[in-house]
N, C-alpha and C positions, 0 to 999 in steps of 0.2 A: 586688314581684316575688317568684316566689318559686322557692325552690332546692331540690334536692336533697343527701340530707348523703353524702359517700365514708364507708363504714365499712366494707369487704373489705380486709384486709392483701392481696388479687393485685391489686386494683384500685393501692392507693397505691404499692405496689412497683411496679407498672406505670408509673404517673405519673412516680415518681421517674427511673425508666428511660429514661423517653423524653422526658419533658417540658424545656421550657426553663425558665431561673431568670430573676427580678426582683428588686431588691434595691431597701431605701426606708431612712426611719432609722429605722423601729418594729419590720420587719419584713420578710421574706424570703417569695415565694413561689414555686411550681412550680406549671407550666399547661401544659394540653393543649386544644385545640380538641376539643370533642366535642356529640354529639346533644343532650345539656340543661345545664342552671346545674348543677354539682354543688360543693361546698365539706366543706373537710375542714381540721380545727388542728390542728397536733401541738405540744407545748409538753414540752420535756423536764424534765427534774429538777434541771437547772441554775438553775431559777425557782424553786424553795424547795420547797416541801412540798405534799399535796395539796389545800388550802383555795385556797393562792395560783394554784396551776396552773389546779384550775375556774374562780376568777378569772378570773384572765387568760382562760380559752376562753369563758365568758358574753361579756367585752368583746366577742372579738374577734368573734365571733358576732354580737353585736349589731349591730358597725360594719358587719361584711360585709350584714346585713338592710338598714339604711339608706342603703347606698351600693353594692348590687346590680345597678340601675337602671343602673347608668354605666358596666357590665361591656360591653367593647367584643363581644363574641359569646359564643354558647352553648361552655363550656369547663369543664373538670375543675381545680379550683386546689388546691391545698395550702396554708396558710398555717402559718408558722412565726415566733411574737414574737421578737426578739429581748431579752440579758438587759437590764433596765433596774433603775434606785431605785424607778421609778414607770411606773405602766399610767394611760391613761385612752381615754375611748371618743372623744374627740375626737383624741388622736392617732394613734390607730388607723385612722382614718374619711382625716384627713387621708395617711398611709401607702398606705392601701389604693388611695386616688384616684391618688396618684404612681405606685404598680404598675399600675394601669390603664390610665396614658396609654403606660407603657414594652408594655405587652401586643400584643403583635400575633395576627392572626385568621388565621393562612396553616394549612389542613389540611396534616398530614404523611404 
């Protein structure tokens, strides 16, 4: 399936504004129901330095391509890792699914 990436600070500002929150054990996200798939990471500097943060946003990237498909409607997400010792793309994949089932499709 395939997504569109959020990259306008009015756009995410916006998200964050209006959007509702989900929470999993990997990770945090903000959703809004909108016209196409769009996805976007923010991963701060609480996660180490710039090698580890791309890191982390490859994973989490990856997880959300593999398990896009199960996105309950067309919707604007934000995803934010939480800190951890360790990342990997399975439990990302599995995270991601738990915020999915918490997502609901109701236009605002």
């Amino acid at each position: 399936m395939k997504y569109a990436r959020l990259k306008k600070n009015t756009d995410i500002q916006r998200l964050f504004k209006r959007g509702k929150r989900v929470f999993s054990n990997a990770l945090s996200a903000v959703y809004v129901p909108a016209d196409g798939l769009k996805m976007a990471v923010i991963v701060s500097k609480k996660h180490g330095k710039a090698v580890k943060r791309n890191r982390i946003k490859r994973l989490v990237r990856q997880a959300f391509y593999n398990t896009c498909a199960l996105v309950p409607c067309d919707m604007a997400i934000i995803i934010m890792p939480k800190v951890a010792a360790e990342y990997s793309l399975k439990g990302f994949e599995s995270s991601l699914k738990s915020c999915y089932k918490k997502m609901q499709c109701t236009r605002a």
